[in-house]
Structure formats: C-alpha cells, structure tokens
MILO-20114 format. One record per residue (C-alpha): residue in three letters; x, y, z. Coordinates in steps of 0.25 Angstrom, whole numbers, plus 5000, padded with zeros to 4 digits. Example, Ala and Ser with C-alpha at 12.3 -4.5 7.8 and 13.67 -1.06 7.14 Angstrom:
REM residues 2
ALA; 5049; 4982; 5031 .
SER; 5055; 4996; 5029 .
REM end
This chain:
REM residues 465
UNK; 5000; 5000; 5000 .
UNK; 5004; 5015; 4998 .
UNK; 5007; 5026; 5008 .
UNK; 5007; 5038; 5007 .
UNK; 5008; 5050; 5019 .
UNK; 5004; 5063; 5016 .
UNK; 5002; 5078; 5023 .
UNK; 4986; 5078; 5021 .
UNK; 4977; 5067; 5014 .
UNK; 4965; 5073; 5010 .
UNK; 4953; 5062; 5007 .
UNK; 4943; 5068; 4996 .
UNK; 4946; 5076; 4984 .
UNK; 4934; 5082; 4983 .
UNK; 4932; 5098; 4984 .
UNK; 4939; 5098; 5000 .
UNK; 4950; 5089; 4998 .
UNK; 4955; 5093; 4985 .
UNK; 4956; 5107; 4989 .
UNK; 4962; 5103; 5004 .
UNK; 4973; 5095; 4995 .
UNK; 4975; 5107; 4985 .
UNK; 4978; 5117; 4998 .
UNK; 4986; 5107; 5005 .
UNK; 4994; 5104; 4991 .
UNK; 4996; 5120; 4990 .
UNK; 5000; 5122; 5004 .
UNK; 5011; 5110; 5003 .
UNK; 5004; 5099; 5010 .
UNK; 5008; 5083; 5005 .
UNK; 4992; 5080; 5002 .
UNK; 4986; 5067; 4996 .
UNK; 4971; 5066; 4993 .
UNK; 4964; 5055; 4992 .
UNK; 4951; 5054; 4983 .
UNK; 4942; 5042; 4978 .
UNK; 4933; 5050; 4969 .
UNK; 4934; 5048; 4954 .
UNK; 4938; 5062; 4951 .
UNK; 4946; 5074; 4961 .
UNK; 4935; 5085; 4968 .
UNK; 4925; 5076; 4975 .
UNK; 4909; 5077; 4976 .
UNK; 4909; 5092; 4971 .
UNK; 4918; 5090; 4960 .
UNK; 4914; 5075; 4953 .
UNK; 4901; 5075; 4957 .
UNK; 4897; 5086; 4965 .
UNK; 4898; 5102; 4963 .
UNK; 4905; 5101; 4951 .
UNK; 4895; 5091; 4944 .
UNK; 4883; 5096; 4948 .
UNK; 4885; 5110; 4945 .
UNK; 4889; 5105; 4931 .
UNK; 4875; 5098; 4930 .
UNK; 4867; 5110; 4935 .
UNK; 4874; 5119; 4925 .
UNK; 4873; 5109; 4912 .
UNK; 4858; 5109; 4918 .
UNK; 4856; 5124; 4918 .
UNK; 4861; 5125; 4903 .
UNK; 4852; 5114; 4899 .
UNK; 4840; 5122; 4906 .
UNK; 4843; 5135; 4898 .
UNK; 4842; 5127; 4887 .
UNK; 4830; 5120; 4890 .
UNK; 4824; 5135; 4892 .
UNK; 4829; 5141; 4880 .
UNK; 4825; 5127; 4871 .
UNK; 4810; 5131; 4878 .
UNK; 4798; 5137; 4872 .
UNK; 4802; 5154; 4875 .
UNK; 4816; 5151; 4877 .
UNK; 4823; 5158; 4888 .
UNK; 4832; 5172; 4887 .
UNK; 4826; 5170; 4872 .
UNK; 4834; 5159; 4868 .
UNK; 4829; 5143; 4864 .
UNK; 4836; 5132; 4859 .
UNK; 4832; 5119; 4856 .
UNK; 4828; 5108; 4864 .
UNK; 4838; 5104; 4873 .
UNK; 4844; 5089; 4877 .
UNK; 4855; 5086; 4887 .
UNK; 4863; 5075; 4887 .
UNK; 4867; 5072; 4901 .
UNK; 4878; 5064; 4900 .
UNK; 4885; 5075; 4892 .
UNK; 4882; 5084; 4902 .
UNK; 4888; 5073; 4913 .
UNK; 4901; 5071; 4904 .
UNK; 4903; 5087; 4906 .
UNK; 4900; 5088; 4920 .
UNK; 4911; 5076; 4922 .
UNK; 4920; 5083; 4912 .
UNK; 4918; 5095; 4921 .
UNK; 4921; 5086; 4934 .
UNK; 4933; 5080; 4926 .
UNK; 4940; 5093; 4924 .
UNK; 4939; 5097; 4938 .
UNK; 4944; 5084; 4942 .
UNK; 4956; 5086; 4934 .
UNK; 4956; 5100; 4941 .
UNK; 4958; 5095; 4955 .
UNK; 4968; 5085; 4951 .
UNK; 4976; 5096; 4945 .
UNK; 4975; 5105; 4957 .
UNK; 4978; 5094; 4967 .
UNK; 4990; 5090; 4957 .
UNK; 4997; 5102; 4959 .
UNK; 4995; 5103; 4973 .
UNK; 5002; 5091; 4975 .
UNK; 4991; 5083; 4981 .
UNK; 4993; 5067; 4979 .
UNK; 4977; 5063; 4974 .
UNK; 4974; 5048; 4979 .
UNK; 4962; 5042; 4970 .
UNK; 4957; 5033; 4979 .
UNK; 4947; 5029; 4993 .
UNK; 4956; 5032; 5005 .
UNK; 4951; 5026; 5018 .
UNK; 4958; 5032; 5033 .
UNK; 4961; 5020; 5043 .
UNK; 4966; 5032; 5054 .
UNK; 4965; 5046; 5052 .
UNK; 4978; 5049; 5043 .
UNK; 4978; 5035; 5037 .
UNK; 4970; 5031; 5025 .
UNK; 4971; 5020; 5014 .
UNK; 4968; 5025; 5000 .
UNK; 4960; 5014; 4991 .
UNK; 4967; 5017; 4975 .
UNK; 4967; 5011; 4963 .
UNK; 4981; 5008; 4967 .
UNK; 4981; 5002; 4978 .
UNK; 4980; 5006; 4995 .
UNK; 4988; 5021; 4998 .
UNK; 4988; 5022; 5013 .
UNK; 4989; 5037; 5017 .
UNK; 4993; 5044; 5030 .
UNK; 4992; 5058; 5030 .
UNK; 4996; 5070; 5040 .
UNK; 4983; 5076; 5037 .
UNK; 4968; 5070; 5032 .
UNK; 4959; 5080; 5025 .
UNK; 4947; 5072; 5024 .
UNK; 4938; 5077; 5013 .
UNK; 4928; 5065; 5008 .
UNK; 4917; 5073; 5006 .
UNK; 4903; 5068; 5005 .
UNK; 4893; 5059; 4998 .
UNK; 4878; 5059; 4993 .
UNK; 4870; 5055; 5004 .
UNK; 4862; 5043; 5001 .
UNK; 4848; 5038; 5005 .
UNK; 4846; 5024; 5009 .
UNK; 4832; 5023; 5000 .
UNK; 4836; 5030; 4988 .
UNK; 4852; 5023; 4989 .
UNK; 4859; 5029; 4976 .
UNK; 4861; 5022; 4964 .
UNK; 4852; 5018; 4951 .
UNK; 4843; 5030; 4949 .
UNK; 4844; 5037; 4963 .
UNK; 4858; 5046; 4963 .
UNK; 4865; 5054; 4969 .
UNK; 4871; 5067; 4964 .
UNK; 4883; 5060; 4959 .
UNK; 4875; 5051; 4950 .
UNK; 4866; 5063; 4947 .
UNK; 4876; 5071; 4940 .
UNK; 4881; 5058; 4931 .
UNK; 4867; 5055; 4926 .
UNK; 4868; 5051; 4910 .
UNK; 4853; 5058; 4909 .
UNK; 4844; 5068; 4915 .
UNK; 4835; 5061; 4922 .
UNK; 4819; 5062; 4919 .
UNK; 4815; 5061; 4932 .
UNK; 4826; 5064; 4945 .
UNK; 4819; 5065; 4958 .
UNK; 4830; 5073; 4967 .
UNK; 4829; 5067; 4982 .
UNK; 4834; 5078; 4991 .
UNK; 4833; 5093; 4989 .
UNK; 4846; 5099; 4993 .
UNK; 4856; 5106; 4984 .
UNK; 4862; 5093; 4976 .
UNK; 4848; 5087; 4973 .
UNK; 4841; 5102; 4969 .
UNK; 4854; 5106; 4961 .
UNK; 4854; 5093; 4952 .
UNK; 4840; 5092; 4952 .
UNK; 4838; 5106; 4946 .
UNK; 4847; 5101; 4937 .
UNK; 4841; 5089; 4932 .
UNK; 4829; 5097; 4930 .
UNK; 4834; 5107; 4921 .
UNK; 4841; 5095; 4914 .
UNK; 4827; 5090; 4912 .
UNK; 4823; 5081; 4922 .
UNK; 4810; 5080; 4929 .
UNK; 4815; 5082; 4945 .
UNK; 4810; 5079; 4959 .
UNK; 4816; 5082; 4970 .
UNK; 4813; 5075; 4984 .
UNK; 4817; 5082; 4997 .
UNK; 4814; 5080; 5011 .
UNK; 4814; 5095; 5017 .
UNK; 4803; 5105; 5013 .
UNK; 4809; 5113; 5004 .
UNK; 4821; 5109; 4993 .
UNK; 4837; 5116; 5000 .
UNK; 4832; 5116; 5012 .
UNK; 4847; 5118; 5018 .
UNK; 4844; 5134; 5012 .
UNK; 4833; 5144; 5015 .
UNK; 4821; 5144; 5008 .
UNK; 4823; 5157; 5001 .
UNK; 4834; 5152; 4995 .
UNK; 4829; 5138; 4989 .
UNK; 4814; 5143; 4985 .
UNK; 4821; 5147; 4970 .
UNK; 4825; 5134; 4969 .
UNK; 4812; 5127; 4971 .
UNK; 4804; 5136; 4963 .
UNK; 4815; 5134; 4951 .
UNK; 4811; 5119; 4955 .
UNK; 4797; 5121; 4954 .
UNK; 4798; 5129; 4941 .
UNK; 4804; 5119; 4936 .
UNK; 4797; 5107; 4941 .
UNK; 4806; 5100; 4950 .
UNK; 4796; 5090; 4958 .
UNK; 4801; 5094; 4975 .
UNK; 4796; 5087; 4986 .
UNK; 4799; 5091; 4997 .
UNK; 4796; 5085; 5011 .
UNK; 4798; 5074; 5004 .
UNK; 4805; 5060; 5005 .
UNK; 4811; 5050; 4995 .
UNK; 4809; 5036; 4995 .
UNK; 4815; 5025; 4986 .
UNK; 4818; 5024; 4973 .
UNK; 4812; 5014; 4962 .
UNK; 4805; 5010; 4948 .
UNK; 4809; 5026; 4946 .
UNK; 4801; 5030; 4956 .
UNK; 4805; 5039; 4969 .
UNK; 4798; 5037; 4982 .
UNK; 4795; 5049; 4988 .
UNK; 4788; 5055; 5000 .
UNK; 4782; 5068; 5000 .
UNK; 4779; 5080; 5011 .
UNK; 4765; 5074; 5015 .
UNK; 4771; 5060; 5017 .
UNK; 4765; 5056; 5003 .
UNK; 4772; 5044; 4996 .
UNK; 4775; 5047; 4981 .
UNK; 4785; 5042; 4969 .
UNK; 4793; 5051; 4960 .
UNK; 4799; 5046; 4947 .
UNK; 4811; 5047; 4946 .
UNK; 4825; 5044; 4935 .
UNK; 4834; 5046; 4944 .
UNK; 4834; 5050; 4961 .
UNK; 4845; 5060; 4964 .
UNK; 4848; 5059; 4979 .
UNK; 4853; 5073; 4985 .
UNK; 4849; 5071; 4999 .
UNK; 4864; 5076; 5004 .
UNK; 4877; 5071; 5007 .
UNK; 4885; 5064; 5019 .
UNK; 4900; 5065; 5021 .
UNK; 4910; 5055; 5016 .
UNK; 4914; 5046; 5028 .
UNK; 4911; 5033; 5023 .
UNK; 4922; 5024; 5018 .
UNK; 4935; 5033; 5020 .
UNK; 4938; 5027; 5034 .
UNK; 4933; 5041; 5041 .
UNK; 4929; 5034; 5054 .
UNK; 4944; 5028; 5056 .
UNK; 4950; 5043; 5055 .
UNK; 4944; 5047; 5070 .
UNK; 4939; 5061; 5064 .
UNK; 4927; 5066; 5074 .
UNK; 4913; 5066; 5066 .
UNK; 4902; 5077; 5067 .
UNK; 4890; 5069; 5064 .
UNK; 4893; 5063; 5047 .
UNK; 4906; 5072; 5044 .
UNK; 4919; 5074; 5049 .
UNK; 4920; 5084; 5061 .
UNK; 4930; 5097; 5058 .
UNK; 4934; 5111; 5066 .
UNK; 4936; 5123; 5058 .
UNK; 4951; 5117; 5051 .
UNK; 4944; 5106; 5047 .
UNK; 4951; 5097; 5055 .
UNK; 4944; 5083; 5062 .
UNK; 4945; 5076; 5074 .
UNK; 4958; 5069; 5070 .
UNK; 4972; 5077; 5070 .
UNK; 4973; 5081; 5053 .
UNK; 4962; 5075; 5048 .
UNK; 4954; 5085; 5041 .
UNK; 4940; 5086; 5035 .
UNK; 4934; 5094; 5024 .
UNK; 4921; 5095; 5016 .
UNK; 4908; 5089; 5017 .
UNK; 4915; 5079; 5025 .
UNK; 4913; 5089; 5037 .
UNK; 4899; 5091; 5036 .
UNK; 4890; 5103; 5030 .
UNK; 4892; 5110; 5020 .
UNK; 4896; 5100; 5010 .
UNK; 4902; 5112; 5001 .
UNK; 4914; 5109; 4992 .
UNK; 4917; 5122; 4993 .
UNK; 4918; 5119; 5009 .
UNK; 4927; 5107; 5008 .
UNK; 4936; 5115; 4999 .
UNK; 4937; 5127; 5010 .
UNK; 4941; 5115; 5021 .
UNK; 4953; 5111; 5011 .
UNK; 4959; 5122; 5011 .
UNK; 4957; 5127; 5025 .
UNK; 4964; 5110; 5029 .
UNK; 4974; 5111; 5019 .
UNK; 4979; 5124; 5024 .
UNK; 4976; 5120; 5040 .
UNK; 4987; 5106; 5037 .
UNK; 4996; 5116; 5030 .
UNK; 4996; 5123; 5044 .
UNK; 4986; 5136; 5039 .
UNK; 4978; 5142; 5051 .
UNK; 4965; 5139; 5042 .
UNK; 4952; 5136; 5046 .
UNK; 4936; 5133; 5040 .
UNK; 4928; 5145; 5045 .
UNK; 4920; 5149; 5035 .
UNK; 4909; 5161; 5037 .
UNK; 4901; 5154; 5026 .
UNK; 4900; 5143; 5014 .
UNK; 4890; 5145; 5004 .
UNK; 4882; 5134; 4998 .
UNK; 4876; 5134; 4986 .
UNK; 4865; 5126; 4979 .
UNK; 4866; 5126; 4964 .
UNK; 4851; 5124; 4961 .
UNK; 4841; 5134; 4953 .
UNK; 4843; 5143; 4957 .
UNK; 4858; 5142; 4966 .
UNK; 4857; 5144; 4979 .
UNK; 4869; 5150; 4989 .
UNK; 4870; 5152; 5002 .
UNK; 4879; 5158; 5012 .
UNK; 4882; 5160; 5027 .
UNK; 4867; 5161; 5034 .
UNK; 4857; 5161; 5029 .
UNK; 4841; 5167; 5033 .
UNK; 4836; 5153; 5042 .
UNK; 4851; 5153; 5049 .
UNK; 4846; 5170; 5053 .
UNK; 4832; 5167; 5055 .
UNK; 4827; 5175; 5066 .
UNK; 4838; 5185; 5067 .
UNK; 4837; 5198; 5066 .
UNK; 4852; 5203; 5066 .
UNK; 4853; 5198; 5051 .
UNK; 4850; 5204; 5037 .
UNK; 4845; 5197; 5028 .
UNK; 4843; 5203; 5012 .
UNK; 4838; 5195; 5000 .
UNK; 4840; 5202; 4985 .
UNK; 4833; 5195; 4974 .
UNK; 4841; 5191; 4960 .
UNK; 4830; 5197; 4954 .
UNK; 4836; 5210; 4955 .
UNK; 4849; 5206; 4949 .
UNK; 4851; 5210; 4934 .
UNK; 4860; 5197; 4932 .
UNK; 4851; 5189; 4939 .
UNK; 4839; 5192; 4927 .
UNK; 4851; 5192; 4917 .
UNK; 4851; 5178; 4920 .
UNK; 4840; 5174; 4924 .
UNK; 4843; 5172; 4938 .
UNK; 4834; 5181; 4946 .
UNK; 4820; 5176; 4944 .
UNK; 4822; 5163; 4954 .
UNK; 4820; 5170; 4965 .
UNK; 4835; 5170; 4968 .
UNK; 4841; 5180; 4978 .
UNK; 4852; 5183; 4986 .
UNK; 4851; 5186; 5002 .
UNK; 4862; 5191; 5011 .
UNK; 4860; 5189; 5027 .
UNK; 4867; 5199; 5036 .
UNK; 4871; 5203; 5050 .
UNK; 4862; 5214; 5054 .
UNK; 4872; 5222; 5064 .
UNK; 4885; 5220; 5055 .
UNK; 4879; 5217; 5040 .
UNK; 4888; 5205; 5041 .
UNK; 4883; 5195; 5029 .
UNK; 4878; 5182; 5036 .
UNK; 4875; 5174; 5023 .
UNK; 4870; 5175; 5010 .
UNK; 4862; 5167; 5000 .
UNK; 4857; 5167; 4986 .
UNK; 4848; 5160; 4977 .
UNK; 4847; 5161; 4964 .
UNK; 4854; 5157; 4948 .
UNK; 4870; 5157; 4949 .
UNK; 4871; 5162; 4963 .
UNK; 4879; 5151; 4967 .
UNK; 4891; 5159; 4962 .
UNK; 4888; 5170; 4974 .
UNK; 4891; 5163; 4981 .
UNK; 4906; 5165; 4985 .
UNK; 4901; 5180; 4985 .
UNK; 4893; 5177; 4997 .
UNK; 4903; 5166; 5004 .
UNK; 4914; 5176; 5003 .
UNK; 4905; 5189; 5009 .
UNK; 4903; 5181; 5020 .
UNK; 4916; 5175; 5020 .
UNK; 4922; 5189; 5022 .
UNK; 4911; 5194; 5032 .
UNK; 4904; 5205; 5022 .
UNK; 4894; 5212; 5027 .
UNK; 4884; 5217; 5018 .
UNK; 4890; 5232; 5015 .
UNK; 4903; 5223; 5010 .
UNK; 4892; 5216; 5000 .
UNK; 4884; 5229; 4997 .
UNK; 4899; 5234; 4995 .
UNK; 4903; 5226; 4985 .
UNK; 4901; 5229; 4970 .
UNK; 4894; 5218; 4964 .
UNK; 4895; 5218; 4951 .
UNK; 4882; 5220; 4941 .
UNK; 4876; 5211; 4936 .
UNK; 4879; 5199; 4943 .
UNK; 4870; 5190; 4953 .
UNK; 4878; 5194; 4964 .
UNK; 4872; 5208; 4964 .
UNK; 4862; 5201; 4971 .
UNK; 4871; 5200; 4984 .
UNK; 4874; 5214; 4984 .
UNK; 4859; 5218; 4983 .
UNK; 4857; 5209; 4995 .
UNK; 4867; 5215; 5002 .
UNK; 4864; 5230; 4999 .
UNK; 4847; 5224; 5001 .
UNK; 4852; 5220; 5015 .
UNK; 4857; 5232; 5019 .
UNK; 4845; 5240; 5014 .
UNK; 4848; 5245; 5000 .
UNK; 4848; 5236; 4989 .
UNK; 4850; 5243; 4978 .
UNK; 4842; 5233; 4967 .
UNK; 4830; 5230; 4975 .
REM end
C-alpha cells in the first residue's frame, strides 16, 4: 500500500474544499485533496448550481421563443413554431460543466495541490485509506479539512430511481417530461420546476407547508405563485405525497382527501442532509450538533486540526458559504489571525421571478418598533419595463435601524435580481446606513436604481414614487 504524509488533507473537492486547497497551495501549504466525484467542483459544479442555472437559462430562451412563435408575438416579434431537443440542450450543459471541471483542475494544478480520484475512509482523525483505481493510499496529515458536502434527502415511499429522481437525474433527463409532478416546494423543486414548465411540460408541484418558499416572507414568494398560477403550474399545498405506481402519484391534500396525480417522472426536492455516511466520520472523534459536524467561529471541531466546512456544518447550505470557510481555514493553518463572522449571507432562489434575500428580514422584526422598513416597487424603474421586469410584482425592501439608520437587511424579488445581490451583501458587510446608500450614484438605467429608491423611500423622500 502507498503512503503518503501531508501539511493538510482536504476531503471534498466541491466548491469548500477546492478553494481551501487553492488558498493553502498559495499561501505554501504541502496539500493533498481527495475527491471520488467524476468531475472537480462538487454538488454545485456537476450537478448543482452550475447545471441548473444552465437549464433555467436554456429554458427561458425557449419560453421567448415560444411567445414570439404565439398568435400576437411578443415586443413585436414571431417566429416559428418552436422544438427543443433535450438531450442537446443536456450535451451543452455537460460541455459547460466540463469546462469548469478542466478549470478547477488547472487552478488546483498550479497551486501545487496533489488531486486523489478516489473514496477516502478515516480509521483516526488524521488517518484515512484512499480507495483508487490504483490501489489503497494510506494518508496521515497534520491537518484535515473536512468538506464532503451534502446529498439529496431521500423518502422512504418514494425511494429514487426509475421514474422518481432527484435533482441530479432531473437535469440529465434525454426528454421533457409531459407530466412532472415536483414533491417539495422549496428553492430546488420550484427553480427546476418552473423550468420544465416553460420547457413545455404539464407541472405539479406537492408540498407540505401552506404556501410554496416557506423559509421566505410571504411578500416576497407571492410573485412567484402567481407566475405559477399564470402559468398553470397545479400547487398543492398542505398536502402530502404518497407512493408512486402505474404512472400515477398518490397524494393527500389539505382536507385530508385521498387523490392521484399522473405523473412521467416524480422529482424529489424535499432537502438535503450532510454527507457523513461512509467516510469513517464516527471514527474521527469530532463533536456533532445534531446531523452536521459542530464548529466555532475558525471553523475548527472538536478534535485538535480537523477542520469542517460547507453544508457539512449545517444551514446555509450555500457554495458561496463553503467557499468563504476555505479560505478563512487555509489561512487560520497558515498561521493568519482569521475567523467566519459574517454580518450576512444572502440566498437566492432562482425562480420567476428571483428571489434575494439578506440580513433580517420583516418576520425576524416583527413587532418592533425601533426599525424602518421601506419597499420601492420595480414598476417605477425604466430598465425594469425596458425588460419587462417590473410587471410581476417585484420590488426591493430595505429594513433599517430607527436610531442610527443602520441597514439591518435587504431583499428583492423580481427578473435578474439575483445579481444584486452582492450590492446588498457588501452594504451590510461594511455596516451602511441608509445615507451611505441614498449617497451613492446609482447608475441609470439599471435595476439597482430600485435599491436607492428604497433607501431614499425609507428616509422619507424617494424621488421616483
């Protein structure tokens, strides 16, 4: 058997441990990261983040299509009657996930990280056997950056395979699907849901709580479920799935009434769970906090050098998370004074329209009266109707500190608004207050106009409203 010792081992090339090995290859640290995955950048690269948003985007194109190929056209343009071919559009999301692959590799190359293709399982906390196509590499490290990341959570009555899938499967499917009944209306199953129906497929989409995002304020998700409802997407909600057979989905509503949906496929998005199944986690002697691994604010577990990053560590399960705790690890083993304090990370959910949303929001300051809260609508922004993005309902809200005028948080929903989004991380990053927004020149005509407004709104004299 091989052996090799190394400076830090990281476990997990996904969008954490790739970037922990890149900083530790910078700052001059012997790394070695061990990966099983088929490709380099994890969940979000292969088939996560990256994937989808390459879907969601092949999708919107087909929908202008589609409109412009209708009876009145749309912006006045028609075209024909358009197909797609799915498994063209599949072969050019892999080619898109290929190139970033080859990316990572490169980055990881120059930085001098030693990449392992291959299933590592620890017997101690600094000792793991790597499983390759070459044989057994046993592995003892000064430090361990554990960054396995996380998996699709499965139901026991709807197990995966055949025509129930996951996410994964969902965006390698050969075909658009006729009938896809989505069970679970969180962020994955309403982004690829909304898709699939602007692909062209008759959707459903099953969900326990009363209303679709519920993770989110309802201000904020009603534009998506009336885009749902315009564009008829079947929700239940309340409601509970059964199993799955002969094509059809059992399914119990609000009232408790027993019904079946048809259904090509079944798409499970009902969340995801930490990775620590199969790796040898329980022999590392790392302290738990109920299903991830337990960290302070370096990062750092239980056991002396072991380190854990990403969804492995619980809520949010963000890439752009994981990738913060890699470098704040690398730098913390390269003997930095670093640690993960962030004032905020914004999430977003790419549906229609996106959703962002940072810092508190209005149920975390309800009841308070020593906050301002001000909302300006989309609808008064010039490249919002240039676009057609400011007849959804979208808008963006600001809450603030009464005394000081401190932003608190700040949220959006709306067409592209994703891309605000480090606008309103790095505001409340810095500690702005409102007069540091309403201060800034913003230019015209863009979407983020509309966070000025709601800045200037909330100090009492927007200027477009």
């Amino acid at each position: 058997m091989q052996t090799l010792k190394t400076k830090v081992l990281i476990i997990g090339a996904g969008t954490g441990g790739y970037v922990a090995g890149i900083r530790c290859g910078q700052l001059g640290l012997d790394t070695v990261l061990v990966d099983a995955s088929p490709g380099l950048g994890g969940t979000c690269l292969n088939v996560g983040c990256i994937p989808s948003k390459a879907i969601i985007h092949a999708a919107g194109k087909f929908e202008t299509v589609a409109k412009a190929a209708s009876d009145a056209g749309t912006l006045g343009i028609t075209a024909s009657t358009p197909a797609i071919d799915l498994s063209k559009t599949v072969e050019w999301k892999d080619g898109v996930v290929k190139k970033l692959n080859a990316g990572v590799a490169a980055l990881l190359k120059k930085a001098k990280v030693k990449v392992i293709k291959g299933w590592a399982e620890f017997s101690d906390a600094k000792t793991c056997t790597v499983k390759t196509d070459d044989g057994d590499i046993r592995i003892t490290a000064e430090h361990v950056i554990l960054a396995t990341g996380s998996e699709p959570v499965e139901l026991p009555f709807l197990p995966f395979g055949g025509d129930v899938i996951s996410s994964t499967e969902a965006l390698s499917l050969p075909e658009v699907p006729k009938k896809l009944v989505v069970v679970g209306g969180g962020y994955i199953g309403l982004e690829l849901g909304i898709a699939f129906r602007k692909l062209g497929a008759e959707v459903a989409i099953v969900e326990m709580a009363e209303r679709i995002l519920p993770l989110y304020d309802k201000a904020l998700t009603d534009p998506v479920a009336k885009w749902l409802e315009k564009h008829g997407v079947q929700l239940l909600l309340g409601a509970r799935a059964g199993g799955f057979g002969d094509g059809k989905l059992n399914v119990t509503d609000k009232d408790g009434n027993p019904m079946q949906l048809d259904a090509d496929k079944v798409l499970v998005t009902v969340g995801r769970r930490a990775r620590t199944k199969g790796w040898g986690l329980e022999n590392m002697g790392v302290a738990m906090n109920g299903p991830f691994v337990k960290i302070d604010n370096r990062c750092a577990t239980s056991m002396k050098n072991v380190w854990a990053i990403g969804d492995l560590t619980g809520e949010p399960m963000l890439a752009h998370k994981g990738s913060a705790q890699g470098e704040v690890v690398a730098e913390i083993i390269a003997g930095h004074d670093r640690v993960f304090d962030p004032t905020t990370i914004a999430a977003v959910c790419f549906t229609e329209p996106e959703i962002v949303s940072a810092g508190l929001g209005p149920d975390d300051v309800k009841g308070r009266d020593d906050v301002i809260q001000a909302v300006f609508p989309f609808a008064a922004i010039g490249r919002a109707l240039a676009i057609e993005a400011g007849e959804d309902g979208g808008f963006v809200r600001v809450i603030a500190s009464k005394s000081d005028h401190r932003l608190l948080g700040v949220q959006a929903v709306g067409q592209h608004v994703s891309e605000l989004s480090n606008s309103f991380a790095q505001m409340l990053e810095m500690g702005a207050v409102l007069e540091d927004v309403a201060g800034t020149i913003h230019v015209h005509p863009t979407l983020g106009e509309a966070f000025h407004e709601a800045s200037l709104r909330a100090l009492g004299h927007a200027i477009h409203i």
